[in-house]
ZAMARGU-4260 file (C-alpha; in steps of 0.2 Angstrom, whole numbers, plus 5000, padded with zeros to 4 digits):
<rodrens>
0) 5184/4981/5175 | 5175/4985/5189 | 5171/5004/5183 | 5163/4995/5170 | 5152/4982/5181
5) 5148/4996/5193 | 5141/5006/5178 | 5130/4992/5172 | 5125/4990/5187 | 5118/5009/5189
10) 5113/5006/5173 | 5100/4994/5177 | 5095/4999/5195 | 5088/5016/5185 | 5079/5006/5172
15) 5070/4997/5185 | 5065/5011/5194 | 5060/5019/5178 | 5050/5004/5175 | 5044/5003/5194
20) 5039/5023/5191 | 5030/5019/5175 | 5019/5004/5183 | 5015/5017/5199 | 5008/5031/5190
25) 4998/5016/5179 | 4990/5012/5194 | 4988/5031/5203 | 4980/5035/5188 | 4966/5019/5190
30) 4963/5024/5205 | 4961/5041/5203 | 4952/5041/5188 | 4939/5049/5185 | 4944/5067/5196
35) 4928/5075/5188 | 4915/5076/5178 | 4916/5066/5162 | 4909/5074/5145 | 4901/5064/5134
40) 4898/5072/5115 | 4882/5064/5108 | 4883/5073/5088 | 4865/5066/5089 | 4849/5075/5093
45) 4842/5076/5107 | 4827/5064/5113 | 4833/5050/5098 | 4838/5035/5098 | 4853/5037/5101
50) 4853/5051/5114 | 4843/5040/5123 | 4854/5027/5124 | 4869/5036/5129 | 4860/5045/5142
55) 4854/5029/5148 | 4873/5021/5150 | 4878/5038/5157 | 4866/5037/5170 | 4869/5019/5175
60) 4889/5023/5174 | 4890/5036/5185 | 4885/5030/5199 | 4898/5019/5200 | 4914/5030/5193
65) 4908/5043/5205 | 4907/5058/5196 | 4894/5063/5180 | 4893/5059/5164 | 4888/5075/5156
70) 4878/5072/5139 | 4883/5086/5125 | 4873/5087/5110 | 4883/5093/5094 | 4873/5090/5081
75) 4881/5093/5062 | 4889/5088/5047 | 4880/5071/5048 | 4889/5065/5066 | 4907/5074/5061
80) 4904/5088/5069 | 4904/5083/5087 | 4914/5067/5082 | 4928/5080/5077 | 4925/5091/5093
85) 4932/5072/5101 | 4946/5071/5092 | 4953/5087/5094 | 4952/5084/5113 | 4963/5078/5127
90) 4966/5061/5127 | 4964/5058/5145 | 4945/5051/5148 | 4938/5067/5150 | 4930/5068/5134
95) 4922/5054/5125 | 4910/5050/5108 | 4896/5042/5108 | 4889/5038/5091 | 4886/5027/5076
100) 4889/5016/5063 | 4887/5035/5053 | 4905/5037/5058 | 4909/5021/5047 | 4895/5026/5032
105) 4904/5045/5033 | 4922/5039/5031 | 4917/5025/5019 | 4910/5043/5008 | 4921/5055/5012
110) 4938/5052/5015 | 4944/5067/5012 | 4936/5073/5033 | 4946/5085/5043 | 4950/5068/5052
115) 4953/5050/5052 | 4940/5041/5059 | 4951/5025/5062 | 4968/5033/5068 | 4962/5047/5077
120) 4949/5038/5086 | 4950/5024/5097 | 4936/5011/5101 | 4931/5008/5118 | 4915/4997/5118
125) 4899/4993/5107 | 4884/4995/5118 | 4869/4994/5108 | 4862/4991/5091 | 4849/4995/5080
130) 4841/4985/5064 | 4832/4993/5051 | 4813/4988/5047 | 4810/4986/5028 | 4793/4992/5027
135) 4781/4995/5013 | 4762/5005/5011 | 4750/4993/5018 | 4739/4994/5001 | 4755/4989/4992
140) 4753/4972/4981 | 4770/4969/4989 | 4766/4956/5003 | 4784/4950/5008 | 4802/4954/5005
145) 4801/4939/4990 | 4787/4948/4983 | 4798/4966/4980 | 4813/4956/4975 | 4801/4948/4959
150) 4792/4965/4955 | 4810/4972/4957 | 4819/4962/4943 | 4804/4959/4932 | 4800/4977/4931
155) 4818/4988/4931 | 4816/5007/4936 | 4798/5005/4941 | 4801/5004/4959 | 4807/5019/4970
160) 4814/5017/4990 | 4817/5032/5003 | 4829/5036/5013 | 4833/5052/5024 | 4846/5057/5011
165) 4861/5054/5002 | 4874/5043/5013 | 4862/5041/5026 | 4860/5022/5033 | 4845/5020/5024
170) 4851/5027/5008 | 4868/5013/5009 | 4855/4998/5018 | 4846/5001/4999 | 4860/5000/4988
175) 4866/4985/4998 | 4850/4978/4996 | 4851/4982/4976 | 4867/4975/4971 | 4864/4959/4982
180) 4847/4957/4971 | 4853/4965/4955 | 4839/4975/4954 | 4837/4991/4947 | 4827/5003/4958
185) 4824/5025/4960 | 4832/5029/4975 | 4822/5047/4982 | 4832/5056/4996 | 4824/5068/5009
190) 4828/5078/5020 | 4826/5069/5037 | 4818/5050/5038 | 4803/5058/5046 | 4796/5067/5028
195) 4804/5049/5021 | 4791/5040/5032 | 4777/5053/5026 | 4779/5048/5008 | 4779/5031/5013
200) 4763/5031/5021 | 4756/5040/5007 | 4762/5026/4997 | 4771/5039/4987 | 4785/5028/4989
205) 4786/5009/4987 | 4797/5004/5000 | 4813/5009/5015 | 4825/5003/5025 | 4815/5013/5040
210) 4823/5016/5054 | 4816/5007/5069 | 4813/5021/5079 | 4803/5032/5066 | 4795/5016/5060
215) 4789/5006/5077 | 4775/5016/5080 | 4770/5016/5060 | 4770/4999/5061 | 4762/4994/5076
220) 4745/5009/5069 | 4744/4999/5053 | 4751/5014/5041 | 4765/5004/5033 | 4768/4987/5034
225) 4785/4977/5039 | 4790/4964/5027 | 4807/4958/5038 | 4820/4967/5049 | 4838/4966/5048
230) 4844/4960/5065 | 4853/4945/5066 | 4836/4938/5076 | 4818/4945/5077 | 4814/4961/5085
235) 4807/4959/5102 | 4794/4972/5098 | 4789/4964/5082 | 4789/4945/5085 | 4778/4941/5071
240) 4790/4949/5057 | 4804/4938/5051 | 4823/4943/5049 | 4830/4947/5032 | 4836/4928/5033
245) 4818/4920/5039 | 4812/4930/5023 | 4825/4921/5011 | 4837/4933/5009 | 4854/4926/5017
250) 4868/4936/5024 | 4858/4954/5024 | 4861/4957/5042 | 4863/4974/5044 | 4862/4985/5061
255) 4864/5002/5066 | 4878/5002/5078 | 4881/5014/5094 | 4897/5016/5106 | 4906/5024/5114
260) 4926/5030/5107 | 4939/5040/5115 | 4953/5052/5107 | 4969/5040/5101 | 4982/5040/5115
265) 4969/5037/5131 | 4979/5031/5144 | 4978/5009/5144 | 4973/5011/5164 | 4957/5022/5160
270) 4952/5012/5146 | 4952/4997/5154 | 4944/5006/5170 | 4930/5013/5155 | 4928/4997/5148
275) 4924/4988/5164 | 4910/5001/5170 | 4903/5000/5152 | 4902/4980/5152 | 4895/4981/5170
280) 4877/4991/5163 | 4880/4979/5148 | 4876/4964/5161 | 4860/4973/5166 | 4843/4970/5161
285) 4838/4986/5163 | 4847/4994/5151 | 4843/4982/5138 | 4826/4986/5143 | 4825/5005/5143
290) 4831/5004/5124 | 4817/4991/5119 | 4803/5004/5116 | 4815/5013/5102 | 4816/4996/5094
295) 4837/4993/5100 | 4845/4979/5108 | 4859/4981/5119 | 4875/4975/5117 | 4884/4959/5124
300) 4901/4966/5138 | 4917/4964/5125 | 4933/4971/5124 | 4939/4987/5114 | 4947/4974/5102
305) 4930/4966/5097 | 4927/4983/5094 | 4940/4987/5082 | 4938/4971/5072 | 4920/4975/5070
310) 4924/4994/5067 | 4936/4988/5052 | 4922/4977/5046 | 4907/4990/5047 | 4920/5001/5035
315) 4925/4988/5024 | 4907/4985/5017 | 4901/5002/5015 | 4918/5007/5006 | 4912/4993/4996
320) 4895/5001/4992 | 4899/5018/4990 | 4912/5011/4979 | 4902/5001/4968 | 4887/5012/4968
325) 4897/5027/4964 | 4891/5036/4978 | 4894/5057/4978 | 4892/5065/4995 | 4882/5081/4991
</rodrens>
């Protein structure tokens, strides 16, 4: 009887030291982390939008986590290219993605990708978010979002809207747009929302889903004219343009979203350590600021949860449009 209580007894001193080793390397790693420079892949151009944004979290971030954030652009394959690079790397905080809601639109199109964007991935924070301006020649008879809805169901086929190519945000935003109005309307891809915005201002093409960044400036010279945008509240750069909502077309809120994600398997101690540097520049005006000229918004601080939910949510509705728009990647 007593070999017995004295092996119990062993039994569970080396389970707490187990636990008590467990909870110390948890916290050595906190404290230690980062040891060194910290890449950031960005499978983004650079000088966009989204560059920009990264960039300017990177900046902001490493002054307090005391090492660089080094920005790498690996632009392919429509953001899978350098989000793959990330999923193929350690997962120990040393590598992280930043990118869009494109990762969503990609994996809603193509689920056969060399990965999984929601198992081999994890989410660490949303930090900013871009609408889209619905935008249309400023000769057009079209004078507001009602306006195109009418010409749209009275006159199937006639109208045409651009987008910077098959799959891209623009091109799922306008089948979105079409099955919620039951409209039938051309869709003409291009080759970048640059030649998209050409046409556009030629008034070659009748309307876009234009992405703030191309469009802003289009907008503000008087070559296309914005009909809503598709924020949740209007644009701080266009106040006099109403949401999709203010327009009369309820629950088309659609954004561009942009965070940052981690391999799967990141240690709990640096995510939360990531999270809390993250939600720190979140709290700053100044970043909110340095995005407002490029027509984004910076995110609320969250948690990697939000994240998720949101994540789940953002695939979910454009599985739904590829789905019933039959969508083939090309």
């Amino acid at each position: 009887m007593q070999k017995i209580v004295l092996k119990s007894t062993q039994r569970t001193f080396q389970n707490v030291i187990a636990v008590a080793s467990l909870l110390l390397s948890v916290t050595v790693g906190a404290q230690t982390y980062p040891a060194k420079p910290i890449r950031v892949v960005i499978p983004w151009p650079a000088g966009g939008l989204v560059d920009v944004a990264a960039r300017q979290l990177g900046q902001r971030m490493q002054v307090a986590l005391g090492q660089p954030m080094v920005m790498d652009n690996k632009v392919g394959a429509g953001g899978n290219l350098g989000a793959e690079v990330v999923v193929k790397a350690p997962a120990d905080g040393y590598t992280l993605l930043f990118t869009t809601s494109a990762l969503t639109m990609n994996a809603a199109m193509r689920p056969k990708m060399p990965f999984n964007a929601v198992k081999d991935l994890e989410r660490v924070a949303v930090v900013a978010y871009a609408p889209a301006i619905l935008v249309v020649s400023p000769n057009s008879s079209i004078k507001s979002l009602q306006d195109l809805i009418q010409v749209a169901r009275n006159q199937p086929g006639k109208l045409s809207y651009a987008s910077a190519g098959v799959g891209s945000p623009a091109h799922l935003m306008g089948e979105l747009f079409k099955s919620r109005n039951n409209v039938n309307v051309l869709h003409v891809p291009y080759t970048g929302a640059p030649a998209a915005m050409n046409d556009q201002i030629a008034g070659l093409i009748d309307y876009q889903f234009a992405n703030a960044a191309v469009a802003l400036q289009q907008i503000k010279a008087g070559k296309v004219r914005a009909l809503a945008v598709t924020s949740t509240q209007r644009m701080p750069g266009l106040p006099e343009v109403p949401t999709m909502s203010e327009a009369g077309m309820d629950k088309f809120e659609v954004q561009q979203w942009m965070g940052l994600l981690a391999p799967k398997g990141m240690p709990p101690a640096v995510m939360e350590h990531l999270v809390k540097e993250v939600n720190k520049v979140l709290a700053l005006n100044d970043y909110g600021q340095s995005l407002q000229s490029a027509g984004a918004t910076s995110a609320k601080p969250g948690k990697p949860i939000e994240f998720e939910t949101y994540f789940q949510q953002d695939l979910a509705q454009w599985t739904g449009v590829v789905k019933a728009a039959n969508i083939q990647p090309e």
